[in-house]
N, C-alpha and C positions, 0 to 999 in steps of 0.2 A: 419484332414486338418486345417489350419490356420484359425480362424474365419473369417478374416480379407479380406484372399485371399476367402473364402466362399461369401463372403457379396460381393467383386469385382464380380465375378464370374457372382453373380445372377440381379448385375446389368447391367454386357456384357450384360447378356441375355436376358433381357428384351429388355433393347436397340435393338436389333438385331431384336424382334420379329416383324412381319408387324401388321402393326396400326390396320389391320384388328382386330388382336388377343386384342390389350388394347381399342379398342375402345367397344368390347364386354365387358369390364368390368363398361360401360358407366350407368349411370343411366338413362331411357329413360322418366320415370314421365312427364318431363315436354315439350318433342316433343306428347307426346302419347294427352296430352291436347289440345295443341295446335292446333295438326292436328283431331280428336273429334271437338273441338269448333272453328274450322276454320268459318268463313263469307262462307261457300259453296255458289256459284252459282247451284241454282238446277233446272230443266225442268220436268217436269213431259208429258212425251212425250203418243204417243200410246202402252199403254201395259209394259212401263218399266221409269226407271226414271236414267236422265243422269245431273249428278255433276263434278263440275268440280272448280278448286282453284290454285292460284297460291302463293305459298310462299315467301316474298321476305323479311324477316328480319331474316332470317338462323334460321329458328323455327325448321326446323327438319332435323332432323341429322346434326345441324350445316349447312347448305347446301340450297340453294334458289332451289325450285323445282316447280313443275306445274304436278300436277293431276287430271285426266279424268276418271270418273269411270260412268260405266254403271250400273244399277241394274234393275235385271228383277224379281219379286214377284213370288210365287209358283202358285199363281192362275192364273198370265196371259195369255193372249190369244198370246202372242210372245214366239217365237220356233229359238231355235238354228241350224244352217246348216253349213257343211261343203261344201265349193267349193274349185276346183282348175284348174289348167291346164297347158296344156305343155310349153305354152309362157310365162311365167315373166310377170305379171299383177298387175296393183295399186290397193293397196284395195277399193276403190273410187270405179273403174272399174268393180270390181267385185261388188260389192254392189249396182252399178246402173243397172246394167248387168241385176242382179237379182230381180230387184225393190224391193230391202234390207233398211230397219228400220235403220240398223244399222250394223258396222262390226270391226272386228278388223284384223289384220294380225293372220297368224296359227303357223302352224312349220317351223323347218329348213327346207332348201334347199341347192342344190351346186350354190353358184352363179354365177359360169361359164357356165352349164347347164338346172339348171332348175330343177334340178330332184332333191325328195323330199329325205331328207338326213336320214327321220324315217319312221315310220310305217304310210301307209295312206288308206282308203278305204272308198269309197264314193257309195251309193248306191248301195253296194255287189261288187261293182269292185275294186281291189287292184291295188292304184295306186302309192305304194311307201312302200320303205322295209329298214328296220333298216339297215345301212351300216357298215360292220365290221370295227373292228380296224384294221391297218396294222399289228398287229402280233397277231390277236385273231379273226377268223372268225367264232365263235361259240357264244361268249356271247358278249353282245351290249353294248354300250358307255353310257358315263356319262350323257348327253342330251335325253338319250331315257329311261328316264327309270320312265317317268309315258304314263298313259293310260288314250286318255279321250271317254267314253261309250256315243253314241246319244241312247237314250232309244227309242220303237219305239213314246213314246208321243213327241220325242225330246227334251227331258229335258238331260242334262249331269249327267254323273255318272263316280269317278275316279277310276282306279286299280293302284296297282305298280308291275309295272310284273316281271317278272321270271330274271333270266341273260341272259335266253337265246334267241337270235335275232328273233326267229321265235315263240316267244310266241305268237303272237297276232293271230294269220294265228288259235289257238284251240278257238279264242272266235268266238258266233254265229252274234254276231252284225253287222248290216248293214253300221253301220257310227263308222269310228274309226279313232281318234288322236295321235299319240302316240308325245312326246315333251320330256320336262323336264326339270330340278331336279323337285319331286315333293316337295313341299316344306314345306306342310301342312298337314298331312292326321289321320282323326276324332281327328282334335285338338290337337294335338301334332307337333311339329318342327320334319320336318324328317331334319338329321344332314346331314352338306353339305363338299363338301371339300374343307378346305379351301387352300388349295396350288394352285390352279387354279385362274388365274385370271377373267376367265370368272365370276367364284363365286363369289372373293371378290372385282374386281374392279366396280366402280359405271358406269352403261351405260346407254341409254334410255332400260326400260322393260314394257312386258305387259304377263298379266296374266290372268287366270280367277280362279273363285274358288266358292264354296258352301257356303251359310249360314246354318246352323241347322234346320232354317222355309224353307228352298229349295230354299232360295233365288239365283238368278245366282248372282255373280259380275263379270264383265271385267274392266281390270283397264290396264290403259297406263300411264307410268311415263316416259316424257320427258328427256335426258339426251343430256350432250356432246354440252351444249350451256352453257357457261362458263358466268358465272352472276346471269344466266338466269333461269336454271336446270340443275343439276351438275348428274342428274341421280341416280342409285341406285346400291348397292351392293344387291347380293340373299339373304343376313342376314337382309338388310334393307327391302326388299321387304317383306320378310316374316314378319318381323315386322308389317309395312303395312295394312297389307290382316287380321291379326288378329287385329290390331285395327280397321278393318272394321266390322271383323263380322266372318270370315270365319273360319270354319271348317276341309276345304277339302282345297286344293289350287294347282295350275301348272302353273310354269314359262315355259311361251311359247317363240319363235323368239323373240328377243329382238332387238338391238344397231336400226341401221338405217333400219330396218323393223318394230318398234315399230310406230303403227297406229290406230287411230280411223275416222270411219266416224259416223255419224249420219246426217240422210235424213235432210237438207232446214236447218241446222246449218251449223257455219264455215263459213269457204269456200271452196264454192263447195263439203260442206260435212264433209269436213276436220277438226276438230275440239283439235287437239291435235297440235305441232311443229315438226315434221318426219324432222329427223336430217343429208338427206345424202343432203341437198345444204350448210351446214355450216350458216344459218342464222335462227333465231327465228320465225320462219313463220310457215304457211301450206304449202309451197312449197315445199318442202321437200321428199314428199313421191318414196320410194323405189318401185322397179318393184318386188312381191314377186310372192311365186308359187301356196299358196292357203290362204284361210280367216276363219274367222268361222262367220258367220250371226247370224241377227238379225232379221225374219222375221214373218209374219201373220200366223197362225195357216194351 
């Protein structure tokens, strides 16, 4: 073939490709410092310690953002919990509900129902089951396809389970999450796909994940306030979470359920911008179906 028409060719094709694909050719050095040596605002609360920065000269990823991260140490006396319920509930709600440290939003749900869209069970009772795809009712979706373990000390522990929808129904555990992509798991990038926008476009996310000392982290990235925090891609997030520390990692309910509270911060708890009134506030927060806690031993 003609050199010439070769070399057109290969520049269609780049052209064409989504920025997702040439921005991963990016050099990340100099966000990876920046967000490292951020000015962190830190608290060092009961039993966990809560940071939190906001970016505003496009230091990472080119992009003005605002991060909330919680970190609970391997020794602490705070314990992780799963709650939910059949009504559509603020995570606020549920974390005062429960005289909860701290919370964040959990997994999917249908927002027209309420009812949990993956694998849920909370104190031995199954309260929600991986929903087939419309032309595959045997192996489960792209969202469901990590696992997070309450051990009974209630420290988290991650799996990646099976294909098939009813994997979780053989484990013995009493508290189970099921979410996803996972995004991290013993330090390695598990690969995501990128043809989904859910993947590669930038939204508000919140995660939790492992440090190697047993550290927890949950982390909320605000997105979908233009200026303000432009939100995250899953390649971005994952970036993230390993320059935090983590080892293990799961992207949990994200866009306008992405939430944090912490107790007598905020407002009214509220310490992150929850994006479903369209303005930079705490106002913000979504009615979701379940959370995962922050609480006392």
């Amino acid at each position: 073939m003609n050199p010439r028409l070769l070399t057109t060719l290969a520049l269609l094709l780049l052209l064409t490709l989504p920025t997702r694909y040439v921005a991963a050719q990016r050099d990340y050095t100099a966000d990876s410092i920046a967000f490292v040596n951020a000015d962190w605002h830190t608290d060092t609360l009961d039993g966990f310690r809560f940071m939190h920065h906001h970016f505003m000269q496009r230091q990472v990823f080119n992009s003005n953002q605002y991060f909330s991260i919680i970190e609970i140490p391997s020794g602490s006396s705070s314990r992780l919990a799963f709650v939910a319920d059949s009504l559509l509930t603020t995570v606020a709600s549920f974390a005062t509900r429960d005289s909860a440290l701290a919370a964040i939003n959990g997994s999917y749900f249908d927002m027209r129902t309420g009812v949990p869209v993956c694998y849920l069970r909370i104190a031995g009772q199954e309260l929600g089951e991986n929903t087939p795809a419309q032309h595959d009712s045997l192996n489960r979706k792209y969202y469901q396809y990590a696992t997070i373990r309450l051990l009974p000390s209630r420290r988290p522990r991650f799996v990646v389970p099976d294909s098939l929808r009813t994997f979780e129904r053989t484990m013995p555990d009493s508290n189970i999450m099921t979410a996803g992509p996972m995004l991290i798991r013993k330090g390695m990038d598990i690969p995501q796909r990128l043809d989904r926008r859910f993947v590669y476009a930038r939204h508000p996310r919140t995660a939790i994940g492992l440090k190697p000392d047993g550290t927890v982290v949950m982390l909320v990235a605000d997105g979908r306030h233009r200026g303000e925090a432009e939100g995250l891609s899953l390649p971005e997030l994952t970036r993230i979470l390993h320059w935090i520390g983590c080892c293990d990692a799961v992207n949990l309910d994200g866009g306008g359920s992405s939430t944090m509270y912490i107790k007598e911060r905020g407002t009214g708890g509220i310490v992150n911008h929850p994006a479903d009134n369209g303005r930079f506030d705490t106002g913000g927060q979504r009615r979701v179906a379940n959370a995962i806690l922050v609480t006392k031993r």
